[in-house]
C-alpha positions as CSV (number, residue, x, y, z in Angstrom):
1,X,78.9,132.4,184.8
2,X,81.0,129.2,183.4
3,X,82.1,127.1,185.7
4,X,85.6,126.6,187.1
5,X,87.0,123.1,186.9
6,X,90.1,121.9,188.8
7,X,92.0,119.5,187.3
8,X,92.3,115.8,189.4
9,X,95.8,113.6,189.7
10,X,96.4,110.5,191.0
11,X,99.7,109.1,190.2
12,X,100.4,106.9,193.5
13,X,97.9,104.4,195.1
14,X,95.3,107.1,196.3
15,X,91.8,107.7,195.8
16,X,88.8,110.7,195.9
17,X,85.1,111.9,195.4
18,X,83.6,111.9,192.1
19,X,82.4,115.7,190.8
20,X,83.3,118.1,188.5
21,X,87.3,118.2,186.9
22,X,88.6,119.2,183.7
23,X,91.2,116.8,183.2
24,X,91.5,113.6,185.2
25,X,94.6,112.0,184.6
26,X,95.7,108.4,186.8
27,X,98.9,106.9,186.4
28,X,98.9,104.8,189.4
29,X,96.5,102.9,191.2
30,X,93.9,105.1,191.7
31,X,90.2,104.7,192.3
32,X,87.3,107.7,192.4
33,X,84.2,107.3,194.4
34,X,81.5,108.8,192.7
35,X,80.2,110.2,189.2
36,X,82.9,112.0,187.3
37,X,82.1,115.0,184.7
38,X,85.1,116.2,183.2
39,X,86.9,117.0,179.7
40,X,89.5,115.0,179.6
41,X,90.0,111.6,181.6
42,X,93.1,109.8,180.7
43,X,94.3,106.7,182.8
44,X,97.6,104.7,182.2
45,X,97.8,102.8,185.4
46,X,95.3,100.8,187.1
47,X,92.2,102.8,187.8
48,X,88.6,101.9,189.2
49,X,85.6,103.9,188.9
50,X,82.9,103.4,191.2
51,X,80.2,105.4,189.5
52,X,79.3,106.7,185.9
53,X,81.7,108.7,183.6
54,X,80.9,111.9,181.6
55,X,83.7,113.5,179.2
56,X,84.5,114.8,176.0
57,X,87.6,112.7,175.5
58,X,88.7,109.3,177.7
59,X,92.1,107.6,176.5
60,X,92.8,104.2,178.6
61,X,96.4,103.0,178.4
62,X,96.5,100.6,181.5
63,X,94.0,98.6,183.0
64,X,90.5,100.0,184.3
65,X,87.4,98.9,185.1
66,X,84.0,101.5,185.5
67,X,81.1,100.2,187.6
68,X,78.2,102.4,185.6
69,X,77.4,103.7,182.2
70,X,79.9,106.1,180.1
71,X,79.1,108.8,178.0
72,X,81.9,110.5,176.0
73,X,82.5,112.2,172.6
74,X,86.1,109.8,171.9
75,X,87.6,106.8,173.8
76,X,90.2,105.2,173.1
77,X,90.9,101.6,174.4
78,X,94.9,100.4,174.4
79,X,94.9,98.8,177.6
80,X,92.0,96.5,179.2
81,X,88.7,97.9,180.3
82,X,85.9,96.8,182.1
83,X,82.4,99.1,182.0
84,X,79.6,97.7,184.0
85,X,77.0,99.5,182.1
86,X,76.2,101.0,179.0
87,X,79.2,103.0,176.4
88,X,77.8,105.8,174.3
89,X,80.3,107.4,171.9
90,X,80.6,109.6,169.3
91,X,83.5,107.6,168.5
92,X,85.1,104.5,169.9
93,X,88.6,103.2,168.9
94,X,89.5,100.0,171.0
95,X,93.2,98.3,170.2
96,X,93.6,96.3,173.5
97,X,90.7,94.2,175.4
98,X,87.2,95.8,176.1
99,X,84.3,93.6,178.2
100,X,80.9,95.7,178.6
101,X,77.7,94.4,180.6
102,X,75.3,96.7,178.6
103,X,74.8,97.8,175.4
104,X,77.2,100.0,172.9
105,X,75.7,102.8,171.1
106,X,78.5,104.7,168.9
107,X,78.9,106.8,165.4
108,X,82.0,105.4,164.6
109,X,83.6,102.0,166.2
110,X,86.9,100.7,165.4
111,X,88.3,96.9,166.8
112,X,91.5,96.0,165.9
113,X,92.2,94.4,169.4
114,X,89.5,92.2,171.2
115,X,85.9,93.5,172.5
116,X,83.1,91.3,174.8
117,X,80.1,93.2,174.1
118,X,77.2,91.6,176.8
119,X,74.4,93.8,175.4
120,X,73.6,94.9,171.9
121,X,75.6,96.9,169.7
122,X,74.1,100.2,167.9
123,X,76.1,102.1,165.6
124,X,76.9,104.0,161.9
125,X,80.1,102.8,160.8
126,X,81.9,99.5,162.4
127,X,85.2,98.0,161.3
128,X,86.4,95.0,162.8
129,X,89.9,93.8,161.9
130,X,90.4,92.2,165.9
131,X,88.0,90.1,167.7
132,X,84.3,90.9,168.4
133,X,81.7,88.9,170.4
134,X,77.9,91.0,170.7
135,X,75.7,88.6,173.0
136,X,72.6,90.4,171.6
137,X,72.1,92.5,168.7
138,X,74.2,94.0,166.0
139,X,72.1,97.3,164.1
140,X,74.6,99.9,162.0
141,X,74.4,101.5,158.5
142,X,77.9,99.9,157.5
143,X,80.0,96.8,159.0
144,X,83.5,96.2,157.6
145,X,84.8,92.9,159.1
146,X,88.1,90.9,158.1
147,X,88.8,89.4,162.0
148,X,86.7,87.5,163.5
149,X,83.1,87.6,165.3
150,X,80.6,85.9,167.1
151,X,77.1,87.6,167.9
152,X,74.2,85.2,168.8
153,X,71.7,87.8,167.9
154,X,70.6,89.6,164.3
155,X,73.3,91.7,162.7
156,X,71.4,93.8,160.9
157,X,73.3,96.7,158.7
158,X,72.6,98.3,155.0
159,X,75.7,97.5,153.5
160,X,78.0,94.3,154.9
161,X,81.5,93.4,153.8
162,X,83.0,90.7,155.6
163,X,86.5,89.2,154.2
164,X,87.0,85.5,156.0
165,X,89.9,84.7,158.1
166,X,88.6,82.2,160.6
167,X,85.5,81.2,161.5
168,X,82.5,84.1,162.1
169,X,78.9,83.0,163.7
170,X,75.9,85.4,163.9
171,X,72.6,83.8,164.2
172,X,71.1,85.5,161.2
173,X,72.1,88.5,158.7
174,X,69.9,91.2,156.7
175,X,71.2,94.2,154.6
176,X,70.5,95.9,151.2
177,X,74.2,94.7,149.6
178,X,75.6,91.8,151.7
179,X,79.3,90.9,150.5
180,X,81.0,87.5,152.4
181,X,84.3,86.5,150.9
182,X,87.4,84.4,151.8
183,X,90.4,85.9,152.1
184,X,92.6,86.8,149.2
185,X,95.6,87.3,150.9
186,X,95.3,83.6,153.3
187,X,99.3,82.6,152.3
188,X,100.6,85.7,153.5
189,X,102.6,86.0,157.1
190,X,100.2,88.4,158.3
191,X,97.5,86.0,157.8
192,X,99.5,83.1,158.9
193,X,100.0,84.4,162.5
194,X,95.9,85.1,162.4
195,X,95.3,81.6,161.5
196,X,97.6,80.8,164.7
197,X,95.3,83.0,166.3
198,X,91.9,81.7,165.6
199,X,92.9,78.2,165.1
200,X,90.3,77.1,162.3
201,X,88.9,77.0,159.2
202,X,87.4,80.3,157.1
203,X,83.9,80.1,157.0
204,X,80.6,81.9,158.5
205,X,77.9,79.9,160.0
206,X,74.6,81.3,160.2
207,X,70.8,80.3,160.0
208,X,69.8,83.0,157.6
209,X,70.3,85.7,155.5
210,X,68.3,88.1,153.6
211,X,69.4,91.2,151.6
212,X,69.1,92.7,148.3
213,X,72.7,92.0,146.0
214,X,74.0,88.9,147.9
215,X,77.4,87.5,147.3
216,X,78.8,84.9,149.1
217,X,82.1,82.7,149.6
218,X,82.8,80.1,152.9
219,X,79.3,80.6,154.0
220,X,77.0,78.1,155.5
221,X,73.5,79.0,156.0
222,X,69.6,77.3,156.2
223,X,68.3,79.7,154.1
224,X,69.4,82.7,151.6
225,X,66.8,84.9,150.6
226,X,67.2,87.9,148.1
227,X,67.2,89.5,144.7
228,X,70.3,88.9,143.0
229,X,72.7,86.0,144.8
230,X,75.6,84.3,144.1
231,X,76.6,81.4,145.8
232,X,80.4,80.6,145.4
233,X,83.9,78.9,146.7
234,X,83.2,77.3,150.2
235,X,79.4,77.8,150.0
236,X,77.1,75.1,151.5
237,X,73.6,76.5,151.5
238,X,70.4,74.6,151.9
239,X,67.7,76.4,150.5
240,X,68.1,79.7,148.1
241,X,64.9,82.1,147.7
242,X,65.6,84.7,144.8
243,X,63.6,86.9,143.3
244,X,66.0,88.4,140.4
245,X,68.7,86.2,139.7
246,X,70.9,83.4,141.1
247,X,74.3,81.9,140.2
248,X,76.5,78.9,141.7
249,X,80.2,79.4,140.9
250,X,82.8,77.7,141.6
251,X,82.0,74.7,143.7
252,X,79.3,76.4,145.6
253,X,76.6,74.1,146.5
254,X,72.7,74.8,147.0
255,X,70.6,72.0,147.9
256,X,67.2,73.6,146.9
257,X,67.1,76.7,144.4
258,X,63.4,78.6,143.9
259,X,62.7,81.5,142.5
260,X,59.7,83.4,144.0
C-alpha cells in the first residue's frame, strides 16, 4: 500500500520533527529537527534544517542553512544557503549565494549568482556566468565559464570553453578541446559593471595544462602540453610541448617551444 504523506507548514517562528511530508513549505522562521523525506520542500523565509534532506524538488527563496547531506532531483538557489554536507542533484540551478562543506555531485549545474564549494565538484554539464570557488576538484564532461572562478584543485572536463572577464585560477587544466578566450564584448555596460565587480585584469593563472586542440587568449601557465595549440593575445606561457602543431598569434609569448 503507498504511503500517505501529510503536507508540513511553517509560516510563523515555529518548529517540528523531521519524517515523512509531501510538500514542506516555510515562509517564516522555521526550523525541523530531524531527517526530512518529502516531494516538494520550498522555503522563502529563514529556515534551519538540523538533519539531512531527501526530495524530488527543493526551491530556496530566503535564507537557509542544512546541517547534513541533500539529495534531490532539482534545487533551485535564489536566496542564500548553507548545506553542511554533501549536494547531490539531478539538477542544480543557483542565482543567489550557495556555501557547501562537502562535495557537489550533479547532472546539470548552473551559477549565475555566487557558490563556495569546500569539497570537490562532480558533474555533466556546468555553466558558470556568476562566481565559483571549488576548494578541491573540478571533474565534468562540459564546463562553460564567462564569470569568474577559483578552484585550487584539477579541473578536469572533455570539452572547456571559458570566455575571460576577470581573473580565473585553477591549479592545473586537462581536456580533449580546451578553448580560453578574452572577452569580445569587454566595452559593453554589462561587462563594465562585471569589471566593477571583480576589480581586475582578464586573465587565467594556472600551472598546467594538457589537452588535445588547445587555444588560448590571457592565459598564463608553466607548461602547455598538447596536439595542436595556439598561443594568442594576453598569453604568457613558459614552456609549450606539442605533438601536432603550434602557432603564436598575436602578441602571444612562449619562452621555450618543443615539439615531441
Amino acid at each position: 500500500m503507498e504511503e500517505t504523506r501529510q503536507d508540513l507548514k511553517i509560516s510563523g517562528a515555529g518548529s517540528c520533527g523531521g519524517g515523512v511530508y509531501d510538500e514542506v513549505k516555510i515562509s517564516g522562521a522555521g526550523s525541523i529537527n530531524g531527517d526530512i523525506d518529502c516531494n516538494l520542500l520550498k522555503s522563502s523565509g529563514a529556515s534551519n534544517i538540523k538533519g539531512n534532506i531527501k526530495a524530488k524538488e527543493i526551491k530556496c527563496s530566503g535564507s537557509s542553512s542544512v546541517d547534513g547531506n541533500v539529495e534531490t532531483e532539482v534545487i533551485e538557489i535564489s536566496g542564500s544557503s548553507d548545506i553542511k554536507g554533501n549536494l547531490t542533484a539531478e539538477e542544480a540551478k543557483v542565482s543567489g549565494g550557495s556555501d557547501i562543506s562537502g562535495d557537489v555531485r550533479v547532472k546539470k549545474l548552473k551559477v549565475s549568482g555566487g557558490s563556495n564549494i569546500k569539497g570537490s565538484l562532480y558533474g555533466e554539464e556546468i555553466k558558470v556566468s556568476g562566481g565559483i570557488k571549488i576548494e578541491k576538484d573540478c571533474e565534468c564532461e562540459n564546463l562553460r565559464a564567462t564569470g569568474s572562478f577559483n578552484i585550487k584543485g584539477l579541473l578536469n572536463a572533455d570539452e572547456i570553453d571559458i570566455e575571460l572577464f576577470g581573473k580565473c585560477r585553477v591549479r592545473e587544466i586537462g581536456g580533449r578541446s580546451i578553448n580560453i578566450r578574452l572577452s569580445s564584448n569587454y566595452g559593453g555596460i554589462i561587462t563594465q559593471l562585471i569589471k566593477t565587480m571583480f576589480l581586475s585584469s582578464r586573465e587565467l593563472i594556472t600551472e598546467s595544462i594538457e589537452g588535445d586542440e588547445i587555444y588560448l587568449e590571457g592565459t598564463t601557465s608553466k607548461i602547455v602540453r598538447g596536439t595542436n595549440i595556439t598561443i594568442g593575445e594576453g598569453c604568457n606561457i613558459e614552456k609549450v610541448e606539442y605533438t601536432g602543431e603550434l602557432k603564436v598569434i598575436n602578441g602571444g609569448r612562449v619562452q621555450n617551444e618543443v615539439r615531441v
